[in-house]
N, C-alpha and C positions, 0 to 999 in steps of 0.2 A: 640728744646730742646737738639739732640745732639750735635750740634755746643759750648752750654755752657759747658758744660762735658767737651770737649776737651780743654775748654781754662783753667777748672779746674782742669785737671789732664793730664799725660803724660803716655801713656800707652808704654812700654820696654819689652823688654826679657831679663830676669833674668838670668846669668851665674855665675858657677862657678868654682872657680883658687885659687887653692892650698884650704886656709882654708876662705876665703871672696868671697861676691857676687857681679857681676859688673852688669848692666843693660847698654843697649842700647836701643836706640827709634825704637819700630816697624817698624817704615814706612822706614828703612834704612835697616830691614834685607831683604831678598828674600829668606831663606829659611833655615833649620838645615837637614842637613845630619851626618850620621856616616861614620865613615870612610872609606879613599879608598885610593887605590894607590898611592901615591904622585911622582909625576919625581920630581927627583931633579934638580936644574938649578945650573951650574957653573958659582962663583963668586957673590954669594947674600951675605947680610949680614946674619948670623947663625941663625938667627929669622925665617929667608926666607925660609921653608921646602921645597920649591917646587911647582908645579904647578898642578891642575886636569883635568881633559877634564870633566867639568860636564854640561851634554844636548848640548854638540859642544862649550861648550863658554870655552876658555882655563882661568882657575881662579887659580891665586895664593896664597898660603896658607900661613898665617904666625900663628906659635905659640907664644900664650898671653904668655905667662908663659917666654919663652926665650925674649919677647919684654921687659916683666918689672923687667929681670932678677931676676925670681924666682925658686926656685929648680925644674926643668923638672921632669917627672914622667912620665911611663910608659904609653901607652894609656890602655884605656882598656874599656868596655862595656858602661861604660857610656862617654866614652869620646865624641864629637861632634866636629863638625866642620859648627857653623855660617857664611852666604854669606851675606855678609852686600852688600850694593852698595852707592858708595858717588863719585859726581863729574862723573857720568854715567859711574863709574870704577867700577867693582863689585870682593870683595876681600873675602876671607875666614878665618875667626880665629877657629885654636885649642883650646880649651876648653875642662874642666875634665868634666864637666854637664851643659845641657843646663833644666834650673830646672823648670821655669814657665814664663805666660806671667802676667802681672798684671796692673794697674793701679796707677798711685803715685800721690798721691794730692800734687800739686805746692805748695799747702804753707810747705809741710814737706821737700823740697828739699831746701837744704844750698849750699851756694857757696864753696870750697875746702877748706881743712884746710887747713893750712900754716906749712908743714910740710919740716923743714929744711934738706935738703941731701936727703929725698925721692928720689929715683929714677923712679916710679908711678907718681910723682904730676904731670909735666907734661903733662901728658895724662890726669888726671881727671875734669871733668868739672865740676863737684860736688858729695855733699850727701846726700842722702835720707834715713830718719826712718822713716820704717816703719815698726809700731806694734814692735815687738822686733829684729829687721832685719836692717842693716846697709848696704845698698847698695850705691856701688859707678858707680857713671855716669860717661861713657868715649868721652873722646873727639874725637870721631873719628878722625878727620884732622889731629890732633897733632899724634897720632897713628902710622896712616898711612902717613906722613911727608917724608917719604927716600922714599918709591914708586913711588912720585909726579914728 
């Protein structure tokens, strides 16, 4: 029974940036922390905050916000920092809220709108309504693309 479930929904964690929410696929994050330290690394690209020591595995941190050229904002209480891991890389995004995890029935998820000059489009693999909530799915790869 649970094998059908999965094939009929995509369960993500739910973020949010600036005033919209992005989701990502569960099985890709490894964990949400609040913040800490960041070393900065000379010569990344300004996305690039820097790197953390977190549990000995050294992970570098890029903030969403400066990725999709969006107005940067201070951190603050609810800020977060997601450790997604793609290609046995394991990378961290800045996030203003990491808000919930949920469930998205595949048939509610569309493929990107065709949104000319975006600088976001890009990166998004699609979008999901759900109930009165417009979440956008990120493409991890394309994301993270200048790390590779």
């Amino acid at each position: 029974m649970a094998n059908t479930l999965d094939v009929e929904s995509l369960k993500v964690i739910v973020f949010q940036l600036a005033d919209k929410e992005y989701a990502i696929p569960v099985n890709q994050v490894q964990g949400i922390e609040k913040t800490m330290h960041i070393t900065r690394v000379p010569k990344t690209p300004r996305y690039v905050k820097g790197v953390i020591n977190l549990r000995g595995v050294v992970t570098p941190i890029i903030d969403l916000r400066e990725r999709f050229d969006l107005n940067t904002s201070g951190d603050n209480d609810s800020t977060r920092i997601i450790i997604i891991s793609l290609d046995e890389m394991e990378v961290g995004f800045i996030v203003d809220a990491a808000n919930d995890v949920m469930d998205i029935p595949k048939e509610s998820i569309e493929p990107q709108p065709e949104v000319v000059g975006s600088l976001e489009e890009e990166f998004i693999s699609g979008v999901a309504k759900v109930g009165k909530r417009l979440l956008i799915l990120l493409h991890l790869d394309k994301v993270l693309n200048t790390l590779k």
